[in-house]
C-alpha positions in Angstrom: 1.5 -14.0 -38.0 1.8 -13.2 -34.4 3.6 -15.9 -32.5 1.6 -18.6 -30.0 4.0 -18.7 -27.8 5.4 -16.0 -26.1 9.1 -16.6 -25.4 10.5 -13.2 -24.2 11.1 -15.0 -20.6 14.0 -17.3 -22.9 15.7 -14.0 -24.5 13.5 -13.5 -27.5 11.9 -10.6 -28.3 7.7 -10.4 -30.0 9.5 -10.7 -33.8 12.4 -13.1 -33.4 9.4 -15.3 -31.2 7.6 -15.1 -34.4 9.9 -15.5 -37.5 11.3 -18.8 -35.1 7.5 -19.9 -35.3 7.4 -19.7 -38.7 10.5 -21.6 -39.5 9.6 -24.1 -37.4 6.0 -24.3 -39.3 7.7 -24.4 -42.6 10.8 -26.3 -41.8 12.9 -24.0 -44.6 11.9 -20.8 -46.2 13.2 -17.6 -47.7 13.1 -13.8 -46.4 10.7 -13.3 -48.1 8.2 -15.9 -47.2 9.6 -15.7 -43.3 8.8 -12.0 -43.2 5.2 -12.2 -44.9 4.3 -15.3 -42.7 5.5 -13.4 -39.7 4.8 -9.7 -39.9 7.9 -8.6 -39.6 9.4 -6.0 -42.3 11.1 -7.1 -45.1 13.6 -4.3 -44.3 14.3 -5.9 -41.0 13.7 -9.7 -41.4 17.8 -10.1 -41.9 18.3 -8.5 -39.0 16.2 -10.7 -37.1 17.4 -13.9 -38.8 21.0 -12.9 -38.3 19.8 -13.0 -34.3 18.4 -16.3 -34.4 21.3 -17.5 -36.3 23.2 -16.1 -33.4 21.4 -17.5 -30.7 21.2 -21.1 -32.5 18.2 -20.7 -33.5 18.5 -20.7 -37.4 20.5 -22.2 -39.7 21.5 -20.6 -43.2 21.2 -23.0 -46.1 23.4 -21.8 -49.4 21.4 -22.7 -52.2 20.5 -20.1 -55.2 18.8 -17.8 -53.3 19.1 -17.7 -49.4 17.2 -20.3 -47.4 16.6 -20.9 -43.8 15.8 -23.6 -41.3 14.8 -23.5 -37.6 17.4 -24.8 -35.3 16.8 -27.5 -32.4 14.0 -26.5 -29.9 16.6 -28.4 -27.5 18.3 -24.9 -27.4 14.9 -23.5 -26.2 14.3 -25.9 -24.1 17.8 -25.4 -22.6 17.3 -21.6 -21.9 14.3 -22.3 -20.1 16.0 -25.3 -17.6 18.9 -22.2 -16.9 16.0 -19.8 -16.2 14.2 -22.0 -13.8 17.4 -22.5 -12.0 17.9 -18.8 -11.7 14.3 -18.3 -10.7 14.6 -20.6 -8.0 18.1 -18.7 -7.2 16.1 -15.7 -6.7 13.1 -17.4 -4.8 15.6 -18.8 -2.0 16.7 -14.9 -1.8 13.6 -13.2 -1.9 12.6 -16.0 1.5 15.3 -14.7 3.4 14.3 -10.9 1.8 11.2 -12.1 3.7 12.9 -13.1 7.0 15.0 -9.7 7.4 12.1 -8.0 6.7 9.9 -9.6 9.5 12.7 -8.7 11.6 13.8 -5.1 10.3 11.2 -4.0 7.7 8.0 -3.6 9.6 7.6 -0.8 12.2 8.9 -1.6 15.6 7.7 1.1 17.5 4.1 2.2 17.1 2.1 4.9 19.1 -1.5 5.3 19.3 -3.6 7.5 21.5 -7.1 6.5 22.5 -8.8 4.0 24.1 -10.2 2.3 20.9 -6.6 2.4 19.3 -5.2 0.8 22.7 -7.3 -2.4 22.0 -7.0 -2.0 18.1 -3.3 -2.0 18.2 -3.0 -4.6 21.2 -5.5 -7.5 18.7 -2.3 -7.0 15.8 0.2 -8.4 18.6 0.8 -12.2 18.8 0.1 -14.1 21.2 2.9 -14.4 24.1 4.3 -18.4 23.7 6.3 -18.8 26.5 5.6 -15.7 29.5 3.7 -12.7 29.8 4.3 -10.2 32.5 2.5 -7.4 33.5 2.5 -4.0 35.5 -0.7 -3.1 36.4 -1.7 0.3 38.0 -5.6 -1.1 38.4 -6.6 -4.6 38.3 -9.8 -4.3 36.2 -11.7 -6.9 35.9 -12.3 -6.6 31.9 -14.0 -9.3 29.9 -11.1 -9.1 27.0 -8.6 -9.4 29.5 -9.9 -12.4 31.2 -10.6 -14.2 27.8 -6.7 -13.6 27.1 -5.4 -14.6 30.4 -7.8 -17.8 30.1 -6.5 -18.8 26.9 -2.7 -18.4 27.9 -3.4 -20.3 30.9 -5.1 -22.9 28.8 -1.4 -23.1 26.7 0.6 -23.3 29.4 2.1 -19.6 29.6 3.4 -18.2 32.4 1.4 -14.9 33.8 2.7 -12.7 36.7 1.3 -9.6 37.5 2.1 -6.1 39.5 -0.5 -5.0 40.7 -1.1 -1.6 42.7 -2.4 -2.9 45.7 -5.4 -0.7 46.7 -8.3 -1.6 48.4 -10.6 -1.6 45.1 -7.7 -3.5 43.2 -7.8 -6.2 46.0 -11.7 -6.9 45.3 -11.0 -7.3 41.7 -7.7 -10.1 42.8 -9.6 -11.9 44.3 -12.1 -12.4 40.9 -9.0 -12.9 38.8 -7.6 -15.4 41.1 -11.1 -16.9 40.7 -11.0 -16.8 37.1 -7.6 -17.8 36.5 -6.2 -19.4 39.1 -2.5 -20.2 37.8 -2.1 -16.4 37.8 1.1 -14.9 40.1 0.2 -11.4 41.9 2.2 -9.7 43.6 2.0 -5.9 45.3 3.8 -2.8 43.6 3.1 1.1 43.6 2.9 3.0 40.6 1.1 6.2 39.4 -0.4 6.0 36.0 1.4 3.1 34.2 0.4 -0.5 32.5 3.0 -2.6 30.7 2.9 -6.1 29.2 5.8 -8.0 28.9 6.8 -10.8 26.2 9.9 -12.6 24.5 9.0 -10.4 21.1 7.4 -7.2 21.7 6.5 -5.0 25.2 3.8 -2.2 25.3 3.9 0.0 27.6 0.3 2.1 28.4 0.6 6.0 30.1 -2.4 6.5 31.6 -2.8 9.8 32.8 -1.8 10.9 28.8 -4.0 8.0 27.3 -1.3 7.0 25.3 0.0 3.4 24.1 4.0 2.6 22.6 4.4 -0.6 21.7 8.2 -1.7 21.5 8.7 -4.9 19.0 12.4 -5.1 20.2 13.7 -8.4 21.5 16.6 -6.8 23.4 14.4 -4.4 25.3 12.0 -7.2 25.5 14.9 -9.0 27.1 15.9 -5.9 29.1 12.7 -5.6 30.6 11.9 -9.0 31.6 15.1 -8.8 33.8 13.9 -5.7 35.4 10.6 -6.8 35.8 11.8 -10.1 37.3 14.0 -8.3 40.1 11.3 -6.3 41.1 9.0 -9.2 41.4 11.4 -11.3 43.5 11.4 -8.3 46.0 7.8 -7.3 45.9 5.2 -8.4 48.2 2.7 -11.4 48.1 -0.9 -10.6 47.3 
């Protein structure tokens, strides 16, 4: 017979799991008998009784001819408390497998061309939790931008902006300042580029080659807030 449990998680292979069963079903039996009731061999039913008797799980009775018995389930029952322990072992591992490989395992540089990709790639970000600074060469007033600066308002993040200050950039500060009032603008130059600042990840757009490289690197996160932070301390009011 084939056995109803399956115990090759405890050590046991498909014919040890069954001539066990059958001991256990008969409480003490022959070769013979064991190997018809099981399906093992007859050529190889020692073999696998000798196993058992190894791992505790048969006993050899010495009568006339050879007889055996099953030995405790408590042995099983043992084997499986050890394997729970070491599959809990390897679950605390595979956790902090997890951790390193939000940190390391994932792509942290990515580079997409397009203006569908921009906003593609930009919706896999998370949101910024604490600041979010930007470097803006135009100040458009886009509906997906205002929904994002109106939430991060709403949660209490701080938003400064550079902002290229020409005349149709002014018309469009003064409907963001409108729209989200707790926004800081202030004035600085620049020829073709957009960059978002956070504490985990910093994109940086290049406009004039429609391209977008997102950097998920808290050190040149860090790196750049500082720059970004010196310029803004020098840069005009809006």
């Amino acid at each position: 017979m084939k056995a109803s449990i399956d115990l090759k998680l405890l050590g046991l292979n498909a014919w040890q799991s069954a001539v066990y069963e059958s001991l256990v079903h008969f409480g003490k039996a022959g070769a013979m008998e064991l190997a018809q009731n099981s399906g093992v061999p007859y050529g190889r039913i020692y073999d696998v009784l000798n196993s058992l008797v190894e791992k505790k799980l048969a006993k050899i009775i010495p009568e006339d001819s050879k007889k055996f018995v099953p030995g405790d389930p408590a042995v099983l029952k043992h084997i499986l408390e050890q394997r729970k322990k070491e599959l809990e072992e390897i679950s605390e591992k595979l956790s902090k497998f997890k951790e390193m490989y939000s940190e390391k395992g994932k792509e942290n540089i990515w580079i997409t061309k397009g203006r569908r990709n921009f906003y593609k790639s930009l919706e896999q970000l998370p949101w910024a939790e604490k600041y979010t600074y930007h470097i803006k060469q135009d100040a458009e007033f886009h509906p997906y931008w205002v929904r994002c600066n109106k939430k991060l308002a709403r949660e209490g993040v701080e938003i400064k902006q550079l902002i290229n200050p020409t005349s149709e950039n002014m018309e469009n500060i003064k409907k963001w300042k409108k729209a989200v009032p707790t926004t800081k603008m202030r004035a600085f130059k620049n020829e073709g580029i957009a960059m978002d600042i956070s504490s985990n990840y910093c994109w940086i757009a290049l406009i004039h080659s429609n391209t977008l490289i997102v950097i998920k690197d808290k050190a040149f996160s860090k790196l750049m807030k500082t720059l970004f932070l010196n310029t803004y301390k020098n840069a005009p009011k809006i």
